[in-house]
Every structure is written in structure tokens, then in C-alpha cells.
C-alpha positions in Angstrom: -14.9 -40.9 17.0 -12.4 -42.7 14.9 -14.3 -41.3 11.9 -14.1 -38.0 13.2 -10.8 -38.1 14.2 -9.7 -39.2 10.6 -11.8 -36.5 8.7 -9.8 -34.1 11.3 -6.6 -35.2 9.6 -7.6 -34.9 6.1 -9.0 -31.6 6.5 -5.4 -30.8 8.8 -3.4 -32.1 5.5 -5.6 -30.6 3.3 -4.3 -26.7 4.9 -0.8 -28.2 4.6 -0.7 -29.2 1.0 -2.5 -25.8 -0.1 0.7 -24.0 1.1 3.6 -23.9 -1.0 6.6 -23.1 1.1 9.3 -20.2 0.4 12.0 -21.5 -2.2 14.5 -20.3 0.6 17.9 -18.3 -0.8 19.9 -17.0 2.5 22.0 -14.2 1.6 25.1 -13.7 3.3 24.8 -11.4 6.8 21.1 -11.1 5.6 17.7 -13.0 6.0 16.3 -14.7 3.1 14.7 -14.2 -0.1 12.6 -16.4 -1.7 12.7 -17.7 -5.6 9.9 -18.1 -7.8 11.0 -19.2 -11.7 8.7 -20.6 -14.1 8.0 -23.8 -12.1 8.3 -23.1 -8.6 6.5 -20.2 -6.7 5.5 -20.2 -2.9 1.8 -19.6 -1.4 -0.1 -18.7 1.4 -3.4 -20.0 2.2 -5.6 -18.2 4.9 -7.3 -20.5 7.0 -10.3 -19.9 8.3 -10.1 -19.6 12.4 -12.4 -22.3 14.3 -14.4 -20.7 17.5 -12.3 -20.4 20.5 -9.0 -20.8 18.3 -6.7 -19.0 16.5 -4.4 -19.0 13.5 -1.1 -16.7 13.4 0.7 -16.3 10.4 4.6 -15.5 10.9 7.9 -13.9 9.6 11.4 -13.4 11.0 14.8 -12.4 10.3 15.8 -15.9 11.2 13.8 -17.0 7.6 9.8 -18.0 8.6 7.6 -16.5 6.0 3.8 -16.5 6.4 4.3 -19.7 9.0 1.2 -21.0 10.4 0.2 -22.3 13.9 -2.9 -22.7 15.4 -3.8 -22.2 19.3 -6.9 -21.7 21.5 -8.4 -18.9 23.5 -9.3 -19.4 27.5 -11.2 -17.9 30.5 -9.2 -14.5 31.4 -10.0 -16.5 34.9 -7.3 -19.6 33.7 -4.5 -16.9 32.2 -0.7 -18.3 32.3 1.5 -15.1 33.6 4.3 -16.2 31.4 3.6 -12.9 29.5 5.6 -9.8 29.5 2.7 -7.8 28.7 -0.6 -7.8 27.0 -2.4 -6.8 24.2 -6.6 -5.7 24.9 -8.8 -4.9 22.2 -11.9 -3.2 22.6 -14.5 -4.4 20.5 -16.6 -1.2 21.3 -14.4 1.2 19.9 -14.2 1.1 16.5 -12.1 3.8 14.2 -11.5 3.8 10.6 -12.8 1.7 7.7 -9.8 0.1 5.7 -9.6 0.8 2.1 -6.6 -1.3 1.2 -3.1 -2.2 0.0 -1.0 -2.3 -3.0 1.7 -1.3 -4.9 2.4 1.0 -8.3 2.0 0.2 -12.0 4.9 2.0 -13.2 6.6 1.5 -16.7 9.6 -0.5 -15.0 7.3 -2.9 -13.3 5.4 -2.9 -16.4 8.4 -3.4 -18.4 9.9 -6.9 -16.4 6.7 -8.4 -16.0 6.4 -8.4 -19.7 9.8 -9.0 -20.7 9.5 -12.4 -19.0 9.8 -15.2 -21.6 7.9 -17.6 -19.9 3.6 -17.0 -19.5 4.1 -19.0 -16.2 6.6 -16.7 -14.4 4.4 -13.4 -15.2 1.5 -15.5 -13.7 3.3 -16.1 -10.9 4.4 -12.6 -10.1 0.9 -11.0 -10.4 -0.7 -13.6 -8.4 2.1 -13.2 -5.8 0.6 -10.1 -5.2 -3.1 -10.1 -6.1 -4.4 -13.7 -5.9 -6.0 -15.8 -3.8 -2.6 -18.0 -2.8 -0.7 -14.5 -2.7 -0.7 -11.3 -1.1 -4.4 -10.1 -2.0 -3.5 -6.5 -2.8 -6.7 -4.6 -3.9 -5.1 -0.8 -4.8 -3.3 0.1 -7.7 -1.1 3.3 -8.3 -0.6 4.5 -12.1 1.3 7.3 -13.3 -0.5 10.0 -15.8 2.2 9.8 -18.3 5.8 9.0 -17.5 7.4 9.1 -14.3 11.1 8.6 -13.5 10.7 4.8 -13.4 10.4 5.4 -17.2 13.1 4.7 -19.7 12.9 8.5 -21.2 11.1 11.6 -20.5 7.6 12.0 -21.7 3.7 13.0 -21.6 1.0 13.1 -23.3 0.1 15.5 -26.4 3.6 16.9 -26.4 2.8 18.1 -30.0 0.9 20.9 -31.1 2.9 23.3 -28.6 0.2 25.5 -26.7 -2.4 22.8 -27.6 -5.0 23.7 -25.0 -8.1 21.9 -26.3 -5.8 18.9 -26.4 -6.5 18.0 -30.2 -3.8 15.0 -29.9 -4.0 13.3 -27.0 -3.2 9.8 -27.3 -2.0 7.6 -24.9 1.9 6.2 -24.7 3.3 3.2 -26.4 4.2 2.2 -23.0 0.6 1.9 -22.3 -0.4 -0.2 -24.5 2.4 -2.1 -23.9 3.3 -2.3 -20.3 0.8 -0.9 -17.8 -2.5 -1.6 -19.9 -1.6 -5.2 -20.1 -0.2 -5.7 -16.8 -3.2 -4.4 -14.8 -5.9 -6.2 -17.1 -4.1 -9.4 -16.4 -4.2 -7.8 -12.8 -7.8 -7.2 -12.5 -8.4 -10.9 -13.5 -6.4 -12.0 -10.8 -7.6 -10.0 -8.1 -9.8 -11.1 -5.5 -11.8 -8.0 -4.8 -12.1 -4.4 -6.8 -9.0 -3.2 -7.4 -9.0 0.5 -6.5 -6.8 2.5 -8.6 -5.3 5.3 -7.7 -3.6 7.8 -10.7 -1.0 10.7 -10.9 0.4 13.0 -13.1 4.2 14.2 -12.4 4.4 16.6 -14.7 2.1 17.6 -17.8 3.5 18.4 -21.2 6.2 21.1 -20.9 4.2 23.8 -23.1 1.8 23.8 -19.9 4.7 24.7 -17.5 5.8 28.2 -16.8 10.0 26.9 -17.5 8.8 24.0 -20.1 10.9 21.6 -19.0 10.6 18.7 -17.3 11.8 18.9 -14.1 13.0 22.2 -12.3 11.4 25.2 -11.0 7.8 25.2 -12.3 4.0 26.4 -12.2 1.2 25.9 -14.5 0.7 28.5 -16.8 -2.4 30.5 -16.2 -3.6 29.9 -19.7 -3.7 26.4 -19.2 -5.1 25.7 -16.0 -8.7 24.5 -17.2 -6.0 22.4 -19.7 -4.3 20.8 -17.0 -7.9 19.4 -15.6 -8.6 17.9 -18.9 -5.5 16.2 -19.0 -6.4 14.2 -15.9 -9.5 13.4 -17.3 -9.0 12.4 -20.6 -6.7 10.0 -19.0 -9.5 8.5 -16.8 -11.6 8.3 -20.7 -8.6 6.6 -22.1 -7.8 3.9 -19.7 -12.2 3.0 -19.6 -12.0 2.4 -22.9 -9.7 -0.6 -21.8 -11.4 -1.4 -19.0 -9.7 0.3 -16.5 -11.5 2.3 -13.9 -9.8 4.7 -12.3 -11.0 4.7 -8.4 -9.2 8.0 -7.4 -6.8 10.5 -9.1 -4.2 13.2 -6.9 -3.9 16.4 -7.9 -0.1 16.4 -8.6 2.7 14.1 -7.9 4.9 15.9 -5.0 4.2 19.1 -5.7 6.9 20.6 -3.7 9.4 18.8 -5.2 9.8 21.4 -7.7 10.9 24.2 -5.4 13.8 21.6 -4.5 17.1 22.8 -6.2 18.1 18.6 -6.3 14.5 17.3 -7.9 15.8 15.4 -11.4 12.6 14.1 -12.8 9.5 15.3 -13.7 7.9 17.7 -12.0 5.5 20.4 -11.3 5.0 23.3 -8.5 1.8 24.3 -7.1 1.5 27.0 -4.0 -1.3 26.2 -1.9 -3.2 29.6 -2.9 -3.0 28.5 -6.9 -3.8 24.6 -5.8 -6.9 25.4 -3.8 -8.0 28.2 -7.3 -7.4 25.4 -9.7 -9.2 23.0 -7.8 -11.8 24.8 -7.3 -12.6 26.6 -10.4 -11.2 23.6 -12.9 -10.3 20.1 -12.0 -13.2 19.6 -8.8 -16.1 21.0 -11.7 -14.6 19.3 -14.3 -15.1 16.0 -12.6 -17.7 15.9 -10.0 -19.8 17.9 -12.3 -19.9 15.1 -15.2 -22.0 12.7 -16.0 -19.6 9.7 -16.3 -16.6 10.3 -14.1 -18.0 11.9 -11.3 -17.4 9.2 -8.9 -13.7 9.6 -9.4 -12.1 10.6 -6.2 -10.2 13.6 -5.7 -6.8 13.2 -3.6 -4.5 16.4 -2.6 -1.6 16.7 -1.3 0.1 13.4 -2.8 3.3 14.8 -1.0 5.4 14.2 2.1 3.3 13.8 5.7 5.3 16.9 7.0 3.3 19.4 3.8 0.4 18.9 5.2 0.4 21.8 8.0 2.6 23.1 5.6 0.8 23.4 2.4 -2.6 21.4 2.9 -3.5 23.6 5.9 -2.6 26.6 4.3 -4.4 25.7 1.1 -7.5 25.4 3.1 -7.0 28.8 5.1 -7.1 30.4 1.7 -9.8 28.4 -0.1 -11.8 26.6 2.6 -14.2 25.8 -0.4 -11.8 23.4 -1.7 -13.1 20.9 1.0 -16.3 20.6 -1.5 -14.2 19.4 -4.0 -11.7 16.9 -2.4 -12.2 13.1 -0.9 -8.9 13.0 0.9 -5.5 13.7 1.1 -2.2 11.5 0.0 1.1 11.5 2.1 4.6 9.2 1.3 6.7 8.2 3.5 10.2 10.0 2.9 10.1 12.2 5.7 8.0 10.4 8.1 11.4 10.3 10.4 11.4 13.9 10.7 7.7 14.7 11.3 5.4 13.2 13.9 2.4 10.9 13.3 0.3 13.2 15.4 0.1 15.4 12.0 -2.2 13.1 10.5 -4.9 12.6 13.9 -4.6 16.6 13.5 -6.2 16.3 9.5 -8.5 13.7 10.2 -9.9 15.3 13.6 -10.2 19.0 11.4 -11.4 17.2 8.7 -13.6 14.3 9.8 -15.5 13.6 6.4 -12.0 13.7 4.5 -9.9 10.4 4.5 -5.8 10.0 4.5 -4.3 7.4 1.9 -0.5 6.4 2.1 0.4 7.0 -1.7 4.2 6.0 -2.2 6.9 4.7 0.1 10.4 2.8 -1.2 13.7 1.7 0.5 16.7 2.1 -1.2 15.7 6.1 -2.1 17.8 8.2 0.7 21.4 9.6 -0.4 23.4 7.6 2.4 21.9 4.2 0.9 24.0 3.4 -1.6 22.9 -0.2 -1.8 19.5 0.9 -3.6 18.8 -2.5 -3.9 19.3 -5.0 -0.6 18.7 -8.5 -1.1 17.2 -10.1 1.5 17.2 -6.9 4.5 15.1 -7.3 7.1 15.7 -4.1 8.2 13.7 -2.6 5.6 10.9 -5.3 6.1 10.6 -3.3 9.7 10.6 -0.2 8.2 7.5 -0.8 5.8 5.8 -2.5 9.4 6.3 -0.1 11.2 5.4 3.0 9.1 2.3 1.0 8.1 1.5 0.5 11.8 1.8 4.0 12.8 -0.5 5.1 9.3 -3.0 2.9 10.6 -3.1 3.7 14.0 -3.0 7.5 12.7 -6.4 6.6 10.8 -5.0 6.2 7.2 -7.3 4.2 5.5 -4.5 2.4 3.6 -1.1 1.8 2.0 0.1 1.8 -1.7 3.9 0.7 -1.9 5.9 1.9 -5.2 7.1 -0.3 -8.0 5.5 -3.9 -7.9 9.0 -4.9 -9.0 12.4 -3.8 -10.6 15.7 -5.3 -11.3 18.8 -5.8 -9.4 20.1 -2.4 -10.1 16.7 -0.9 -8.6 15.6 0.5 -12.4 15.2 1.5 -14.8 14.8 5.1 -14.0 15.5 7.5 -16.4 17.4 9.6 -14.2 19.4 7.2 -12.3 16.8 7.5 -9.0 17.4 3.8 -8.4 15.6 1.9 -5.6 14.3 -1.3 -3.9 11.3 -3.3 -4.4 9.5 -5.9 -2.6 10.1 -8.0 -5.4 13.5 -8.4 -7.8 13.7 -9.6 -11.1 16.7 -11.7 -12.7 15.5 -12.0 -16.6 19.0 -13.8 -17.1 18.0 -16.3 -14.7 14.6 -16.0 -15.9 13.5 -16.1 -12.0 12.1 -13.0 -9.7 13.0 -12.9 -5.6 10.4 -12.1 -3.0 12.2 -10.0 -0.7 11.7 -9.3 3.3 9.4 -6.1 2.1 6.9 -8.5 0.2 5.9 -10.5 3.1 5.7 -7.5 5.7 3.0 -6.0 3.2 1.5 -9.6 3.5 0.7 -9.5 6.8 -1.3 -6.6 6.5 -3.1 -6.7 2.6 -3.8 -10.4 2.7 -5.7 -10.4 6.4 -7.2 -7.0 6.3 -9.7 -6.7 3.5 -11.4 -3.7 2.3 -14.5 -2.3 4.6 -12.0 -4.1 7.9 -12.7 -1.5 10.7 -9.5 -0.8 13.1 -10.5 -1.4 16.9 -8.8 0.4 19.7 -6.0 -1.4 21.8 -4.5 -1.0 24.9 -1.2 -2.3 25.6 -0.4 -3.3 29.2 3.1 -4.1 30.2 6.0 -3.1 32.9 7.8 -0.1 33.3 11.2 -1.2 31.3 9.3 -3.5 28.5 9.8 -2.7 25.4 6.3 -2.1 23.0 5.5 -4.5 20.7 3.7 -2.3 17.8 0.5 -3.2 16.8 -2.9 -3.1 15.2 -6.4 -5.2 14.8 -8.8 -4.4 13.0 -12.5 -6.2 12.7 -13.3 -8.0 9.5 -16.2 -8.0 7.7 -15.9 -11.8 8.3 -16.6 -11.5 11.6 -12.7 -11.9 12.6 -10.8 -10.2 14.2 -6.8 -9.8 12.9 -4.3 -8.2 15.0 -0.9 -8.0 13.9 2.1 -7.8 16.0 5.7 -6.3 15.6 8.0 -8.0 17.5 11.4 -6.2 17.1 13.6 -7.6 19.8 14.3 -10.7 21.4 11.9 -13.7 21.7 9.3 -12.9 24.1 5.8 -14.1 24.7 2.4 -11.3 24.6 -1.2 -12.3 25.4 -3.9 -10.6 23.7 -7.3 -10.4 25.3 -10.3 -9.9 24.0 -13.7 -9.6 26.3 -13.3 -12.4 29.1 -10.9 -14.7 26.6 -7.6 -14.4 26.3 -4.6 -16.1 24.6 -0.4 -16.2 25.1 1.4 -16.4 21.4 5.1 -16.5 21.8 6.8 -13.8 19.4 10.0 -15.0 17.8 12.7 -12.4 17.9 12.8 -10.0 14.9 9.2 -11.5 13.8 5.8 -10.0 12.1 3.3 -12.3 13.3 -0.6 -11.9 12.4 -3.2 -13.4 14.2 -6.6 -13.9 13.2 -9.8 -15.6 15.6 -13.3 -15.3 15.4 -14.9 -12.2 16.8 -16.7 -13.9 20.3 -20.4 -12.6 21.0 -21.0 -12.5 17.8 -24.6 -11.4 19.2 -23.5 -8.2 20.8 -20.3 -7.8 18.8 -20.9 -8.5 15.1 -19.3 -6.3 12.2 -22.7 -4.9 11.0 -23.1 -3.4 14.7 -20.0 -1.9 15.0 -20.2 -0.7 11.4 -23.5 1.1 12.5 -22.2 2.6 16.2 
């Protein structure tokens, strides 16, 4: 027993000397953020959950980040009623298949992780994200060209004008410079396939009906088979490094350029002309070649609230566009103003299609004038709860924007600063992990890709207030539910079959839990991936 007992320790310390806490930094009236600098970075370990037992992983306003406790499932028949309400899963019903998280490759990320003087510190910030001891992101966004997180305007084969066979296409310096780099170091990191999602704002300007940038804007008719080969040349380019492209969207917010405000780049589609050129150009073009063909085709790639606006139309007038496309893109930006029940609406019309969260950012709306908040909790809910409602909307996943930017939220060619789960300080040579990095955590680093979301029912009094929540089934064998706790302290049992367990919640608080699916007999992943 003594033997036993002391092997139990070991193995107890060993968890506890595998996590490198949070390098706390309170900022005034705020929670914390935590430093990494070329020494010093924090990491999280994911334990694996003995039978009967669980571990939660937790962060608050008050300053935990990914804290870890263990604790033990009973007999429903033993239950403590010192719960305000509980959580049940149904192990039966199963929903979607999770594809992922991540974040965007843009030239500013690209541009501070390389600027860093110090090999150590860049190590630090992609494993933050993408390694074992970090976040485990497994999706990648990457712009076609420049973006407005670029220091200027451009795009590729700018020169011949009215080049339509494309006789100069090369790719950017800041390619080979910034996001090649970054995303091979990346990829070396990661800890499964990283799926890689890429976008075009706007094409070269000779393609575009105003040739400009930005502004008012449709393809031009001679150049629609053009605008296909763009895309895919792209997809040729970045192979030859490498890079596999998992999934490409048809334009960046294409209804941003009917906006009389829209500053960077840009280009407009109406849903008639869309559903054309997909059809007859870009869904040929790749689904009908020999070595890109299993690149997936997103639309949309715009706000929630354009899909019965745009998608649906788009599909009224070309319903042979569903041959084409693999899903539909949304962002965030006007999730506030458009319900959730949109996206059951796609996926129930459109069963075999799928729904990928493509962009959201704090910091981006007019009345926040601090673009950048260090150490805001309040925008760490915001990313948990929008994530919550996508997945319990059946999104398949969630792409954040920039990886990371500076203090001023850039650079951005046009001045469209915003916030970033992580901030760098090159003149401290150090980066900050803010609130938003961890609330991704709870989600990318316990929910792996092929995790199947399980249906919940939440049980409680009349004047409780919900705690949001999702769990999902892993293809561990685990189950992971996370929990959104956005008032006081409180405590919430989740059951599961005839087992049950009470967590207490701290106030303000993201906590994940994971356990081991029970019945593993009757209820392994395999079986519910078959019902």
C-alpha cells in the first residue's frame, strides 16, 4: 500500500510540474494578462481523466487560468442538493462532428512573430497556440493577397493590366517572409492537421468593375473564369511550400462593398452573379482537377444575418450551386442583431452542407475606442459565449482573427485597429496572453477534431439564471463539457446516465470539465459516430 500510495504521489507531482503557471500582470480595474518573454512562458497540460473522476480546467475574472482540480462521479441515488440546477447530457443524441479552432495568418501577425529578436519568444508564441503545452489550435485562416492587417494595399499580378491568363502571378514578399514562414514553423508545431482555411478580399483592381481597392465593386464579366484562377493558383503556390490549403471562401465579406463606410479591400457579389460564377467557373475549376479537387468550397464568408439575405437568395436562383459548395462561412459582427436560429434554419435546409465560424475580433465596433483592452474579461465572455451559441447552432468550428498584434491593435493599413488574444511589446521584447486566449482554450485544447456535440438539458428553478454550455464526445472516449458561469459563485451538477457530479463555479469563470464516457460498452465514440 505504502508502495502504491507513494507511486500515487509521484505521478500527482508529475501533473504539477508539467504545468507552468500564468506569469500574472493585473491591470488596473481589469483581470490579468499573462507574460511570456524569451524565458518564461506558461503551460497547460491535459490530464487524462481516471474512471469515475473528473478533471475541470478553470478561468475567472478574479485571475485563475486553465486551473485544475480533480473530483469524482457518484450514484444519481447519493446526489448532494447543494445545486442550483443541473446539467444532463444525453449520450444518445449526438449532433455535429467538430472540425476545430484557430486563428488567422495575416501579415500583422506574421510580421511580430518574426520581428521577434529572440528564436525562443517566436517558439513560444506558436506553441502557445498550437502545441501540445498550449492551446492545440488545428485551423488556420490566410488571406489571398493582402488584407487590411497589411502595411499597404496589394494583390497578386497587379501588372500586365487586363492580364487574364495571369502570365505574372507571383506571390508577395510578405509571403515569403511573414505567413510562409510562420505557418511552416506552425505546421511543425501542431498536434494534429492543421486545416487551412484561405480568402481573397479583393483581386487585382483591373478585375473590378471601379479598379480600386475598396468601394463600390463587381467582377468584371471578362474576368470571371480569371477570378477562379486566382484562387487557385494561390492553392499551386502555397503546395509548392508545403502548405495545403484545407478550404478556400468565395470572397471575403462580399457585402461589404455596397457599404458607403468599407475602407479596405474589397469586392461585391449579388447572389444571382455569385451562384453564375460558382457554378460555371470557380466549383469546375476545382472539383473538376486532378490535384486540388479536395479543396473545399466555403460561401458566404460574411455576417450570420446575409445568410437569409444573400445565401438563401443565391440558392433560390441557382439551386445547382449546392453541387459545388461544402459549406458556408459566417463572422461574428452582427451576431447581436440576428438570432442563432438562422444558422439551425441552414443546416436543417441544407443537411449535407456544414457552417464554419470564419472571423470574429473585439476592439472592431465604432463606440470601442479602446481597440486594444489589456486584460478585459468582458471580451473573454464574449468570444465564450458566441462560441457556445455557434456550437450549439451546429457550427462545426471557430477561426478567431489575428493570432497576434501590437498594443495599438495593428498594423492595418487603414487604421481598422483591433484586439487580439495575444499582444506583442517588441520594446520589451515580451508578448501578453490576454483573457480572449484562454476562453478559446477551453474550447480548442479539449475538443479535438472528429469530437461529436451531445445534446443537454439544463434543469434549474424558475428565477436561476442559465449557465451556457456545451459537451461534446471525444474520440477519446471522453466526454468535455464546458461551462459559462457569468454571475456569482454558484455550484451545478452535471449528470450523465445514473452518475452524477457537483463542481462549484467561481463567479465570472469558464470552467471545462472532462471524464471518461461510462458504459463504454453501450456508449463508445465509434457507436455514436455510426447512429
Amino acid at each position: 500500500m505504502a508502495k502504491i500510495r507513494t507511486i500515487f504521489m509521484l505521478v500527482t507531482l508529475g501533473y504539477v510540474a508539467a504545468d507552468v503557471p500564468c506569469a500574472r500582470r493585473q491591470i488596473e480595474k481589469k483581470s490579468v494578462v499573462c507574460v511570456c518573454n524569451a524565458t518564461y512562458c506558461d503551460e497547460i497540460t491535459r490530464d487524462d481523466p481516471a474512471p469515475g473522476k473528473y478533471v475541470a480546467y478553470t478561468s475567472s475574472e478574479a485571475g485563475s487560468r486553465f486551473k485544475k482540480q480533480e473530483g469524482e462521479f457518484t450514484s444519481y441515488y447519493k446526489w448532494n442538493e447543494g445545486a442550483s440546477h443541473t446539467i444532463v447530457i444525453d449520450l444518445s443524441k449526438n449532433k455535429q462532428s467538430i472540425q476545430g479552432f484557430g486563428g488567422a495568418v495575416t501579415d500583422a501577425a506574421g510580421i511580430h512573430w518574426s520581428n521577434f529578436s529572440n528564436p525562443q519568444l517566436q517558439d513560444y508564441l506558436i506553441n502557445s497556440y498550437f502545441g501540445k503545452n498550449g492551446l492545440e489550435y488545428n485551423m488556420l485562416r490566410v488571406p489571398i493577397g493582402g488584407c487590411d492587417f497589411s502595411t499597404h494595399d496589394y494583390a497578386y499580378n497587379e501588372l500586365p493590366w487586363n492580364d487574364g491568363q495571369l502570365t505574372n502571378y507571383t506571390l508577395s514578399p510578405e509571403d515569403f517572409i511573414y505567413k510562409i514562414p510562420m505557418i511552416q514553423q506552425i505546421k511543425a508545431a501542431a498536434t494534429s492537421d492543421v486545416h487551412i482555411v484561405a480568402t481573397v478580399w479583393s483581386p487585382p483592381k483591373w478585375m473590378k468593375t471601379n479598379e480600386k481597392p475598396n468601394g463600390p465593386s463587381l467582377i468584371k464579366e471578362e474576368f470571371m473564369q480569371t477570378y477562379a484562377d486566382y484562387i487557385t493558383k494561390f492553392i499551386r503556390e502555397y503546395k509548392k511550400h508545403d502548405i495545403d490549403i484545407w478550404a478556400v471562401t468565395t470572397t471575403n465579406e462580399p457585402q461589404d462593398a455596397f457599404l458607403p463606410f468599407t475602407r479596405f479591400q474589397d469586392l461585391g457579389w449579388t447572389p444571382g452573379k455569385m451562384g453564375q460564377w460558382i457554378i460555371n467557373n470557380l466549383g469546375p475549376t476545382i472539383k473538376n482537377s486532378s490535384d486540388i479537387n479536395h479543396v473545399k468550397i466555403l460561401t458566404v464568408d460574411d455576417q450570420r444575418i446575409t445568410i437569409p439575405l444573400w445565401f438563401n437568395i443565391m440558392i433560390e436562383k441557382h439551386p445547382e450551386v449546392l453541387n459545388w459548395i461544402d459549406g458556408i462561412g459566417v463572422h461574428w459582427y452582427t451576431d447581436k442583431f440576428s438570432p442563432a436560429a438562422i444558422l439551425e434554419a441552414a443546416v436543417k435546409n441544407h443537411p449535407d452542407k456544414f457552417i464554419l465560424a470564419t472571423e470574429a475580433c473585439e476592439g472592431s465596433f465604432p463606440w470601442q475606442l479602446e481597440k486594444v483592452s489589456l486584460g478585459d474579461w468582458s471580451r473573454a465572455q464574449s468570444y465564450i459565449h458566441s462560441i457556445l451559441e455557434d456550437l450549439n447552432y451546429n457550427l462545426v468550428g471557430w477561426i478567431d482573427w489575428n493570432l497576434c498584434l501590437d498594443k495599438q491593435g495593428g498594423p492595418n493599413w487603414v487604421k481598422n485597429f483591433v484586439d487580439s488574444p495575444i499582444i506583442v511589446f517588441p520594446e520589451n521584447n515580451e508578448f501578453v496572453k490576454q483573457p480572449m486566449f484562454y476562453a478559446m482554450g477551453h474550447f480548442s485544447k479539449w475538443i479535438p477534431r472528429g469530437s461529436v456535440r451531445l445534446e443537454v438539458e439544463e434543469k434549474k428553478g424558475l428565477l436561476e439564471k442559465s449557465v451556457d454550455h456545451v459537451a461534446v464526445l471525444t474520440p477519446k472516449d471522453t466526454v468535455v463539457v464546458v461551462l459559462h458561469n457569468t454571475g456569482n459563485a454558484r455550484n451545478v451538477r452535471v449528470q450523465l446516465c445514473e452518475e452524477h457530479t457537483v463542481i462549484a463555479l467561481e463567479k465570472a469563470s469558464v470552467t471545462t470539465l472532462e471524464f471518461q464516457a461510462p458504459s463504454a460498452s453501450s456508449y463508445n465514440y465509434n457507436k455514436i459516430m455510426n447512429t
